[in-house]
C-alpha positions in Angstrom: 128.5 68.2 155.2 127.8 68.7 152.1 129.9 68.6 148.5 129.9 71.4 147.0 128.3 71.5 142.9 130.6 71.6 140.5 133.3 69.8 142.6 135.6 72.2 143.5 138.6 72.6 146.4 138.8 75.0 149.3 141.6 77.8 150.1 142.5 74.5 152.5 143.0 72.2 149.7 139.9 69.9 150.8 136.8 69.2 148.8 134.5 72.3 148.7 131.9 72.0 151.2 127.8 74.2 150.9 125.1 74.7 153.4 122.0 72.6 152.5 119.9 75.0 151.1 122.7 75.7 148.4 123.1 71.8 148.3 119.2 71.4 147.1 120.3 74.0 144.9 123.1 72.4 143.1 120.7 69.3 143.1 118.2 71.0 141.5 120.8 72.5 138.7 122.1 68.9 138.3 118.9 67.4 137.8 117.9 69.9 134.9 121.3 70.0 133.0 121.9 66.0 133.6 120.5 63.8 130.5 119.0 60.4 130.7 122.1 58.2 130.2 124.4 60.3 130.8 124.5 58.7 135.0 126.1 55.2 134.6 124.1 54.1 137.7 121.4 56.2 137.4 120.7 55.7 133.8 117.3 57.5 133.9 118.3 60.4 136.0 118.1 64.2 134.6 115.5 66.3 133.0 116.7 65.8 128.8 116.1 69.7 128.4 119.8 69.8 127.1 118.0 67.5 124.3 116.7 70.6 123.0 119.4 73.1 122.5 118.8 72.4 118.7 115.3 73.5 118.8 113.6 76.5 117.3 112.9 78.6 120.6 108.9 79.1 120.8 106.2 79.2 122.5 105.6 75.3 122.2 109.3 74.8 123.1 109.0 76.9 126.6 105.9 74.9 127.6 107.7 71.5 126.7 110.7 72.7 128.9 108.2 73.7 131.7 106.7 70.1 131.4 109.9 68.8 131.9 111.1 70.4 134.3 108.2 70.2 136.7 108.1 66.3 136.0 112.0 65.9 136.6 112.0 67.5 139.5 108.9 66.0 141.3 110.1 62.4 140.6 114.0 62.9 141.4 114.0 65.5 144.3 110.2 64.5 145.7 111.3 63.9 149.0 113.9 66.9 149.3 111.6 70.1 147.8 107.9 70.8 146.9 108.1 72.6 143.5 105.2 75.5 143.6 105.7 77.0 140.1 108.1 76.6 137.0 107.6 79.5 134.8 109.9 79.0 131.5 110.1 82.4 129.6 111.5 82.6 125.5 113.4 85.3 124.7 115.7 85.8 121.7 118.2 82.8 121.7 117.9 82.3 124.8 115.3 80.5 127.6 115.0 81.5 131.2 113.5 78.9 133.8 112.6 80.1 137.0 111.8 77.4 140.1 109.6 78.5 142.9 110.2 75.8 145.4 109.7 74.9 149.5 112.2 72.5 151.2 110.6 70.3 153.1 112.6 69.9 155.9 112.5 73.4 157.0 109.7 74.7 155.1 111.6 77.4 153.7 110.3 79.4 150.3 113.1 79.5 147.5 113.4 80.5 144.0 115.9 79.7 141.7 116.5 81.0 138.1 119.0 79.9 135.3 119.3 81.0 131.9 120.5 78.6 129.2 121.2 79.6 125.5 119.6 77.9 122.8 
């Protein structure tokens, strides 16, 4: 079983439970919106692309969040996923970053997108 990302409670009243591929999911989302310090254990853990909501959104700015999210993911969920492509895309206020990724364990194909307002 797995816990479901964000915590949340069941028409039960139990802890939320997800299937793993919506588990590697929720890992992924927590790895890219998680900054460096912000784990007490895990001081290092998380991606620092919420370190640039204050940035002018560019072309520069997209590549640097595509670095960092390739480099994030590949060191913190290595053993879980194989990330194929990150394509990070400005528009407006706004940046979209798109995962193209292969579990491991099953070999399945997955893609992921999340949009984040800067």
């Amino acid at each position: 079983m797995n816990v479901k990302f964000p915590f949340q409670v069941d028409y039960r009243g139990r802890t939320a439970a997800t299937d793993d591929d919506d588990h590697i999911r929720d890992l992924i989302e927590q790895v890219l919106f998680t900054s460096p310090g912000e784990r007490v254990n895990r001081p290092t853990f998380g991606s620092g692309l919420l370190q640039l909501v204050f940035e002018p959104n560019s072309d520069e700015l997209a590549t640097t969040v595509q670095f960092l999210v390739q480099s994030a993911l590949q060191q913190w969920l290595g053993d879980l996923i194989n990330v194929s492509d990150v394509q990070v895309v400005n528009q407006d206020s706004a940046l979209q970053v798109t995962v193209c990724y292969t579990i491991i364990r099953n070999q399945q194909s997955n893609t992921v997108v999340f949009n984040k307002k800067i």
